[in-house]
C-alpha positions as CSV (number, residue, x, y, z in Angstrom):
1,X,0.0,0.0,0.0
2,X,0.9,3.4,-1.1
3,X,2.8,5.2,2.5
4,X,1.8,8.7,1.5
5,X,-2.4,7.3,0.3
6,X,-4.4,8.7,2.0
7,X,-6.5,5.7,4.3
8,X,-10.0,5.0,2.5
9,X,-13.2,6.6,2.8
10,X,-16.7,5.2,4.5
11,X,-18.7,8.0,4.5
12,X,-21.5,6.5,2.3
13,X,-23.5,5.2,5.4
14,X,-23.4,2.0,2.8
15,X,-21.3,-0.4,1.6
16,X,-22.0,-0.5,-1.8
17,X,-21.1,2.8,-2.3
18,X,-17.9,2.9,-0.2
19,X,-17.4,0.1,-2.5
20,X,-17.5,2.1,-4.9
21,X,-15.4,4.6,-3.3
22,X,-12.7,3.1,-3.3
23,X,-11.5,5.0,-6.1
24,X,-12.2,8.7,-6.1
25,X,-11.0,12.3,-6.6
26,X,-11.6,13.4,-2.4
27,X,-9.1,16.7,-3.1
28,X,-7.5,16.9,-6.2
29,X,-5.5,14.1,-7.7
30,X,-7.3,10.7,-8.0
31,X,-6.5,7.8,-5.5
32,X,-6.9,4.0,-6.0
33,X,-7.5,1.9,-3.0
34,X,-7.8,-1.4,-4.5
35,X,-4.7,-1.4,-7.0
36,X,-3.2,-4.6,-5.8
37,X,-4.6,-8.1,-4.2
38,X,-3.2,-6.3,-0.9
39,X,-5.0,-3.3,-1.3
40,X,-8.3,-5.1,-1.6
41,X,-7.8,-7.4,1.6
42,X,-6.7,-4.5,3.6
43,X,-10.0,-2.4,1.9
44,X,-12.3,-5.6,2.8
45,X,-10.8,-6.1,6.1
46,X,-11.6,-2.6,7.2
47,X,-15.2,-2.6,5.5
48,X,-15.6,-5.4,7.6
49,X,-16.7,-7.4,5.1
50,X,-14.9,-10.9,5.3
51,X,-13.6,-12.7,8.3
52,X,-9.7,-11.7,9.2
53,X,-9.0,-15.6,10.0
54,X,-10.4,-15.7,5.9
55,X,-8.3,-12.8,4.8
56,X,-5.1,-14.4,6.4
57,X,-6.0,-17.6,4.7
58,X,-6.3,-16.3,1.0
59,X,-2.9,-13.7,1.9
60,X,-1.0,-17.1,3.0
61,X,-2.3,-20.0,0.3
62,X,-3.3,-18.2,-2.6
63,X,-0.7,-18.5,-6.0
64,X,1.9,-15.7,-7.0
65,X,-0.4,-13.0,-8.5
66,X,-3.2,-15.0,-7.9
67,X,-5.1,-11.9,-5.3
68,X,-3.7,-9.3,-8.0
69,X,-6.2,-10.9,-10.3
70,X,-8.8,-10.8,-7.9
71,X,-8.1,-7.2,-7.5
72,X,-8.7,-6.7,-11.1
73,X,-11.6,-8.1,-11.6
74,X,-13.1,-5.9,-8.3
75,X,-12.1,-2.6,-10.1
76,X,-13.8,-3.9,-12.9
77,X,-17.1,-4.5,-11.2
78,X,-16.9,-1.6,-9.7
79,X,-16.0,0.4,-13.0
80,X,-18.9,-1.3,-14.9
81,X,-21.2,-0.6,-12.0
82,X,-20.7,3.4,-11.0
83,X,-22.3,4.6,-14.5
84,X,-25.5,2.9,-13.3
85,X,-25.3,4.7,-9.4
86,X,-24.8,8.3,-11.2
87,X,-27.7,7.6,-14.2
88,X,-30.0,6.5,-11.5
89,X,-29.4,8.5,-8.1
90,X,-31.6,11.2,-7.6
91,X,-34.8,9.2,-8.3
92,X,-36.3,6.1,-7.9
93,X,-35.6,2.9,-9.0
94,X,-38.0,1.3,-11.6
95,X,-37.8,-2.2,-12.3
96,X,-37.0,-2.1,-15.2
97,X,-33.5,-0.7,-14.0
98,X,-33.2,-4.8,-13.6
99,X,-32.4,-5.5,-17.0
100,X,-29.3,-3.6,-16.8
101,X,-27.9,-5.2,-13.8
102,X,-27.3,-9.3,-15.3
103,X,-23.7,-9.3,-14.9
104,X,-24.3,-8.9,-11.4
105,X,-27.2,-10.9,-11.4
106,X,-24.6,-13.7,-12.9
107,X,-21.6,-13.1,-10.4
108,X,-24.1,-13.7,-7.4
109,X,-25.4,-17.5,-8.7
110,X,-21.6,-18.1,-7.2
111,X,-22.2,-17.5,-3.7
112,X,-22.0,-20.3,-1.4
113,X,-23.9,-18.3,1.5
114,X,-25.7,-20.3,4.2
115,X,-27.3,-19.2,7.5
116,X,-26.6,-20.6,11.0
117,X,-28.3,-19.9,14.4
118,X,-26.3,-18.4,17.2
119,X,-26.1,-16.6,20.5
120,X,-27.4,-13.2,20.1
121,X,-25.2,-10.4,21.3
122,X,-26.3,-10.0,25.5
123,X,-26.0,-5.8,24.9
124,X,-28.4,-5.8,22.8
125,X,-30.6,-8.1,24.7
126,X,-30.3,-5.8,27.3
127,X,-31.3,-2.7,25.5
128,X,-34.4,-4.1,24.1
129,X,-35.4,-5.2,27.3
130,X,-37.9,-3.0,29.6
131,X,-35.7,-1.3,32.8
132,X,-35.8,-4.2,35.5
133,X,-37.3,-6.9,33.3
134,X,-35.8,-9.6,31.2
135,X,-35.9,-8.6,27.4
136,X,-38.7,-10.4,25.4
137,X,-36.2,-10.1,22.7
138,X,-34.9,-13.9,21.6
139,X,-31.8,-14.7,22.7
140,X,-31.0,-16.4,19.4
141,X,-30.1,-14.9,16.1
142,X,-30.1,-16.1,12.4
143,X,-26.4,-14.9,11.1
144,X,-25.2,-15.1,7.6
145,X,-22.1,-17.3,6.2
146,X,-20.3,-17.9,3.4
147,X,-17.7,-20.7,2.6
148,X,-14.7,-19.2,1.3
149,X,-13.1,-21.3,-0.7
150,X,-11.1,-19.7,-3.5
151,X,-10.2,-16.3,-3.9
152,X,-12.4,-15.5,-6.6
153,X,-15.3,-15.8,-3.2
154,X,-13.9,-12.4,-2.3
155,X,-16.0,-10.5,-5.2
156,X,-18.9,-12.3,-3.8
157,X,-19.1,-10.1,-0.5
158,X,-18.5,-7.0,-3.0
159,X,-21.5,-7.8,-5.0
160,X,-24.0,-8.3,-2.2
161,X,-23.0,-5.0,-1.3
162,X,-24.3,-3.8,-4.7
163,X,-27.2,-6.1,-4.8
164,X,-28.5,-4.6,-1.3
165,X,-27.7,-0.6,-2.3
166,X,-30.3,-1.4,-5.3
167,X,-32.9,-3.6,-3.6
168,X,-32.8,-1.7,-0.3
169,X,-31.7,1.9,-0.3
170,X,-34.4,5.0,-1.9
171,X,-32.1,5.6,-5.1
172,X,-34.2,9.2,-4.2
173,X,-31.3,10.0,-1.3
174,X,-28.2,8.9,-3.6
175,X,-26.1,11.7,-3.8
176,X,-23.1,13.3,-5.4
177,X,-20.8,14.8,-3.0
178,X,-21.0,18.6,-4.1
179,X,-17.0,19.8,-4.0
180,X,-16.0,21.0,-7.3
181,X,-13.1,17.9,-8.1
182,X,-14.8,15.5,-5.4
183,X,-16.2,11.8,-7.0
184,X,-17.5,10.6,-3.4
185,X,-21.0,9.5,-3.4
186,X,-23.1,9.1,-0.4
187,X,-27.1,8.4,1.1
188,X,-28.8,11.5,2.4
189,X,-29.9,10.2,5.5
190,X,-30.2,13.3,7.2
191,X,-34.3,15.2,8.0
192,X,-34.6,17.5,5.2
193,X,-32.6,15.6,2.6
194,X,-30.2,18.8,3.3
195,X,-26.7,16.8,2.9
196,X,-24.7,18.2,0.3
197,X,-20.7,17.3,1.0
198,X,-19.2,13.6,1.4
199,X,-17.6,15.0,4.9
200,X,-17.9,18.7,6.4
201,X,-14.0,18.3,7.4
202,X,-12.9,18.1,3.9
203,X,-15.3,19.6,1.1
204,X,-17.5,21.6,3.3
205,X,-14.6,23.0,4.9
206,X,-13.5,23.9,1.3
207,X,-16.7,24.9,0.9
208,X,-16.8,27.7,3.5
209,X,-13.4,28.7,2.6
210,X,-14.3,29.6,-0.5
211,X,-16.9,31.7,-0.1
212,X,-15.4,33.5,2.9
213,X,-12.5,34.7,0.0
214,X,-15.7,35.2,-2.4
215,X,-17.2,37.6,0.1
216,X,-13.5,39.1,0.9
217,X,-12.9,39.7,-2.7
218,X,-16.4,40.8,-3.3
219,X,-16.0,43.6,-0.4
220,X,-12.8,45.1,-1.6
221,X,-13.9,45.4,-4.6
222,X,-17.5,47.8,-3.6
223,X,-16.9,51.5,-4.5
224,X,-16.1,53.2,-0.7
């Protein structure tokens, strides 16, 4: 991994689209985060999408150049699938925005997902529970697994993201980050819809900078 990269961005509030992230244009020059088989286990470990005990598998067994390939075909997917975010964000989905997405439709018949039953987590037993009573909520939960036996079951987690930004996000809060150079996309999640910057530290800051010298220039410039 690049020293001087800059570490990657979830700011979406969704993993498809930090997926698709992963490369973008958050100041001025353009930064990849998944340009080697490294890049994309250290990007999947920190999305928290697949298990490290898995990750450190796949880094240890897998062929010389073997997770580079991988890589590749995740910028790919990604590459073929941002053109359909930006033509559709802004509205709502119709179904017949289906017919465009087969290739993913096609990568997804290779998942070997299966559920199992376990222990929920006992904090959140406790918060759904009623102050000094035992929570009604089941102490069991349904938890989703995958089998990961090749490296090529790494773009699987990667297109589930996808598959649940279309099928379960309002395409109507899909949003461009606003900064003039900035390729970050995001969901407005906040009460008005009113979200207009991937993060106030870096593009709204730039933001406000720029029209506080707007406003400077603009004063010196009225007759006194």
């Amino acid at each position: 991994m690049t020293a001087t990269r800059p570490p990657p961005f979830f700011i979406a509030d969704n993993r498809g689209l930090d997926f698709l992230n992963s490369i973008a244009v958050p100041v001025d020059t353009k930064v990849e985060w998944l340009s080697s088989g490294e890049d994309l286990l250290a990007w999947m470990k920190q999305a928290e999408l697949v298990p490290a005990d898995a990750l450190n598998a796949f880094r240890k067994n897998a062929l010389p150049g073997e997770l580079d390939a991988i890589a590749a075909q995740a910028r790919a997917l990604r590459d073929w699938f941002k053109p359909f975010v930006y033509k559709h964000m802004g509205k709502s989905l119709e179904p017949n925005a289906a017919r465009q997405l087969g290739p993913l439709n096609q990568l997804l018949t290779r998942d070997d997902e299966f559920g199992q039953i376990a222990v929920r987590d006992r904090l959140y037993r406790l918060e759904h529970g009623h102050a000094g009573q035992k929570s009604s909520v089941s102490g069991l939960v349904w938890r989703r697994q995958r089998r990961w036996q090749s490296p090529e079951s790494l773009l699987l987690p990667l297109a589930r993201s996808l598959a649940d930004l279309v099928c379960n996000e309002d395409f109507t809060c899909v949003k461009a980050c606003e900064g003039p150079e900035c390729t970050l996309l995001f969901v407005d999640r906040t009460r008005g819809r009113a979200r207009r910057w991937c993060s106030m530290s870096i593009c709204g800051n730039r933001a406000k900078q720029a029209a506080h010298r707007k406003r400077t220039q603009q004063a010196r410039k009225r007759p006194k």
